[in-house]
C-alpha positions as CSV (number, residue, x, y, z in Angstrom):
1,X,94.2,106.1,94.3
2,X,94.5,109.9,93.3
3,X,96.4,110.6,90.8
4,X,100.0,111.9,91.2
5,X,101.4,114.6,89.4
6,X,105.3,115.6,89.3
7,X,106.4,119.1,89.2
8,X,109.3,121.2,90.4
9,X,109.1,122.0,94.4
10,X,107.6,125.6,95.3
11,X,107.4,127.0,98.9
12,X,103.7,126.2,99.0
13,X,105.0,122.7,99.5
14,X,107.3,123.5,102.8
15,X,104.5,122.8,105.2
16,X,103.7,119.2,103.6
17,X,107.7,118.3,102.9
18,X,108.7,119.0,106.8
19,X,105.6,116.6,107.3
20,X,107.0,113.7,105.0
21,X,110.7,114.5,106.5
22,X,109.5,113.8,110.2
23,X,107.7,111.0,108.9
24,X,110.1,109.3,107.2
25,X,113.4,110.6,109.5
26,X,111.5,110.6,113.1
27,X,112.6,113.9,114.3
28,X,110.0,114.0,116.2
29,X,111.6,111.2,118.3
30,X,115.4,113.9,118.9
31,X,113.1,116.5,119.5
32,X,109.4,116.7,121.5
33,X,108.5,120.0,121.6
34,X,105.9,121.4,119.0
35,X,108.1,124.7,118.6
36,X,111.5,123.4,118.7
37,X,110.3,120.3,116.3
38,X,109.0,122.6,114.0
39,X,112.3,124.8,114.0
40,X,114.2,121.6,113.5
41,X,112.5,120.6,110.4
42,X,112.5,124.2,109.2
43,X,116.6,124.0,109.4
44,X,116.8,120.8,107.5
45,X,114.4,121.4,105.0
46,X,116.1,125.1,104.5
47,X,119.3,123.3,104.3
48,X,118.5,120.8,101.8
49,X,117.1,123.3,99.3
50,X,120.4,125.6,99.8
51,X,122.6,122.8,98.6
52,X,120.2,121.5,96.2
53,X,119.8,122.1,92.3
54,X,117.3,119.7,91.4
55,X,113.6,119.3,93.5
56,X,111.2,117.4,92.6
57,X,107.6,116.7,94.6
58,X,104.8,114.7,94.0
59,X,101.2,116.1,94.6
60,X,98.1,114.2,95.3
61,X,95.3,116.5,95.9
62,X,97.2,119.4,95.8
63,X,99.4,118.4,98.8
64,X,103.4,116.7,98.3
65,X,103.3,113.7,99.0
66,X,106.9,112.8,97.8
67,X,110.2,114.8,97.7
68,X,113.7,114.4,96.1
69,X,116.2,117.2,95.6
70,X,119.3,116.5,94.8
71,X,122.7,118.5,93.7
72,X,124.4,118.4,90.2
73,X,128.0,119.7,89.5
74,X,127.8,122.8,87.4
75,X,124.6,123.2,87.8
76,X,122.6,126.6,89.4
77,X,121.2,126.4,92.8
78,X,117.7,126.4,93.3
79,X,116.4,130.2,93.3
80,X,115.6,131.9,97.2
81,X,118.5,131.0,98.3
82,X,118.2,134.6,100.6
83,X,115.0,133.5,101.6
84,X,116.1,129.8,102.4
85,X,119.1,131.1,104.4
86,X,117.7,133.8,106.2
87,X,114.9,131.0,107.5
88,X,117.8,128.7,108.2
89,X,119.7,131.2,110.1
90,X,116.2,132.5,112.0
91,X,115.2,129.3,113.3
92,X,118.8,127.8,114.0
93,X,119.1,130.7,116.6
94,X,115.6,130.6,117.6
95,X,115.8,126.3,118.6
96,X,119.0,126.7,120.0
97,X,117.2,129.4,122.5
98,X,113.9,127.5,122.6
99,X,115.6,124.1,123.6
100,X,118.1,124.8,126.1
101,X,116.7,122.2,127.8
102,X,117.0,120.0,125.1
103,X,120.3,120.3,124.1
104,X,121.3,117.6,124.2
105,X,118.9,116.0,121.5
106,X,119.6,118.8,119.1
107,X,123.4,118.5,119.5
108,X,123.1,114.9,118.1
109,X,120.6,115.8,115.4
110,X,123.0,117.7,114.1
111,X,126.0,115.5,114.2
112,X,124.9,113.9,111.6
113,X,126.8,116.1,109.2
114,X,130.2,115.0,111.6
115,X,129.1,111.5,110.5
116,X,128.5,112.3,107.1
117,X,132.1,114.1,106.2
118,X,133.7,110.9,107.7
119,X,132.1,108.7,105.4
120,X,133.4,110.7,102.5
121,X,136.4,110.5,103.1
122,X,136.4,107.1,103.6
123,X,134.2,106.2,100.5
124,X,135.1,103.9,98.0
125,X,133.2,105.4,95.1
126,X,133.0,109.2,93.5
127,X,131.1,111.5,95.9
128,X,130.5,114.3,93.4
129,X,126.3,114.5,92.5
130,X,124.3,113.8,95.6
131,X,120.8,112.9,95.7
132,X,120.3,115.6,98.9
133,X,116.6,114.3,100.2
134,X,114.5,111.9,99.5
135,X,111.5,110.9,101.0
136,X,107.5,109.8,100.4
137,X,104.1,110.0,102.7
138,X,103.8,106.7,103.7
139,X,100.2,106.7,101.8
140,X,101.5,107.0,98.8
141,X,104.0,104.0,99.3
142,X,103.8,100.7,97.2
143,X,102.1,102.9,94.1
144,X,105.7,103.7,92.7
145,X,106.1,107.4,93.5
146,X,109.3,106.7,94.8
147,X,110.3,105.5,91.7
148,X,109.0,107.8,89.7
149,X,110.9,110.3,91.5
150,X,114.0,108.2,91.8
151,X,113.9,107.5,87.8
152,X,113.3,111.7,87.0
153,X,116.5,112.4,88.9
154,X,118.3,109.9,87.4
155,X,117.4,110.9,83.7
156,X,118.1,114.5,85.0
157,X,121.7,113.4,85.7
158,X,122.0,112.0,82.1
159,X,120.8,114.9,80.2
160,X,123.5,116.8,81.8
161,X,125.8,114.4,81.1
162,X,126.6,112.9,84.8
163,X,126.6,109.7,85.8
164,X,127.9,108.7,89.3
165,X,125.8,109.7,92.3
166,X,125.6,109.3,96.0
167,X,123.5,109.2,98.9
168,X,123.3,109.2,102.7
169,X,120.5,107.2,104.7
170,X,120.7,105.3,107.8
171,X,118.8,101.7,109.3
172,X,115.8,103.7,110.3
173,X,115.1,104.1,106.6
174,X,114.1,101.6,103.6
175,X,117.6,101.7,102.4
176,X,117.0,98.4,100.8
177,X,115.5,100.6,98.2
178,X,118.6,101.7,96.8
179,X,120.2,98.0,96.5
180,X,117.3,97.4,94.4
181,X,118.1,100.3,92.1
182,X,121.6,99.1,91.5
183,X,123.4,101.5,94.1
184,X,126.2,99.8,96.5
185,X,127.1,100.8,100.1
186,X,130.4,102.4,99.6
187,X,131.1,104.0,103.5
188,X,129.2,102.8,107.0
189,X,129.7,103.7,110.1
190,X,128.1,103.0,113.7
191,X,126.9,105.6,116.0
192,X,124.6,105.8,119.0
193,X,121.9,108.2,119.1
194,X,119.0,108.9,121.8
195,X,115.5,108.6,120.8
196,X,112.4,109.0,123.2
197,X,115.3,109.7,125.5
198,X,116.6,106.2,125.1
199,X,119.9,105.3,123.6
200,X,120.0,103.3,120.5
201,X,122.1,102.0,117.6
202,X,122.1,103.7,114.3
203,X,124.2,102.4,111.1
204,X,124.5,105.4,108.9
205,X,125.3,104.5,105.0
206,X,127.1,106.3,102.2
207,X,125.5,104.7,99.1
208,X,127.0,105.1,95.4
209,X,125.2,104.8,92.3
210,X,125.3,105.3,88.3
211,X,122.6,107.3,86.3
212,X,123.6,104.5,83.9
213,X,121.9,101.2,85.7
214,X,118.6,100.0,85.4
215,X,116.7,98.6,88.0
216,X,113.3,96.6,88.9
217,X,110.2,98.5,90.3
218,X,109.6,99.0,94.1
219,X,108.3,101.7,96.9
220,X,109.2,103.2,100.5
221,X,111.8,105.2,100.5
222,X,113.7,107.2,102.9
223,X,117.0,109.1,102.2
224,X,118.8,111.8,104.2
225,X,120.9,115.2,103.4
């Protein structure tokens, strides 16, 4: 295999990220069309790097094939946030008039965040640094790029003096991962999505974790905003 390099994320990498995001999250499956797909990922990637402080990629090749960003108390946001938010806000108005006919699939896509402030609130662990997106090309997987990426945030937390983390993902992703790393489900709850137009069962997971624990090696991962 290539070798990976680990850098800090640029915008060169948007292109290839929104690829590993619909690859690892399936947005493909809320939302068909190439245009309104394409706007979708645009508005979560955007979103992720607007609340993010930390981003990470790693390149094979000269493409990402592995993300994580993630969110530190106290420290500054990632710079373009302008830029990020003015993309956000373009193609959040352009989907919504794109995929009127859609609607309902991009309604749900977005509930997510509904789903997400509940499970704060009911949490039974600090939610204060959050490990924002996380992802890797499936090529890649079973190599340890997750890990790597996994193990830079975590020694990123330290050197600022944090400790206690947290995470979203759901049962579409490997979120076995996590347990491995030492992190424990601290919120769930059920909801019911439609995917390929067919309604199907989704547990969504609020997972907590210290910067402190160790863990063993492993791979896939997949972790949402």
């Amino acid at each position: 295999m290539t070798q990976i390099q680990y850098r800090p994320y640029q915008e060169r990498d948007a292109d290839a990220v929104k690829a590993i995001i619909n690859q690892a999250f399936t947005i493909d499956r809320f939302v068909g069309k190439p245009r309104l797909l394409n706007g979708a990922l645009e508005v979560y990637l955007r979103g992720c790097l607007l609340k993010s402080t930390y981003a990470q990629v790693a390149v094979r090749d000269g493409r990402a094939v592995g993300i994580l960003m993630g969110r530190v108390t106290g420290q500054e946001h990632l710079p373009g946030r302008l830029g990020n938010r003015l993309r956000s806000w373009w193609h959040t108005a352009t989907t919504a008039a794109l995929g009127i006919t859609e609607y309902q699939s991009l309604v749900q896509l977005f509930a997510f965040d509904a789903v997400y402030a509940n499970l704060r609130r009911t949490a039974t662990a600090p939610t204060t640094d959050e490990l924002t997106l996380f992802a890797v090309d499936a090529s890649t997987r079973g190599h340890g790029v997750g890990k790597t990426l996994y193990d830079g945030y975590l020694a990123h937390l330290r050197a600022h003096g944090r400790d206690d983390f947290y995470l979203y993902t759901d049962t579409r992703c490997t979120y076995g991962f996590y347990e491995k790393q030492g992190m424990t489900r601290a919120a769930e709850q059920d909801m019911t999505i439609r995917l390929d137009g067919k309604p199907e069962n989704l547990g969504v997971f609020l997972y907590a974790g210290n910067a402190g624990h160790g863990a063993e090696p492993t791979a896939s991962v997949g972790g949402r905003a």
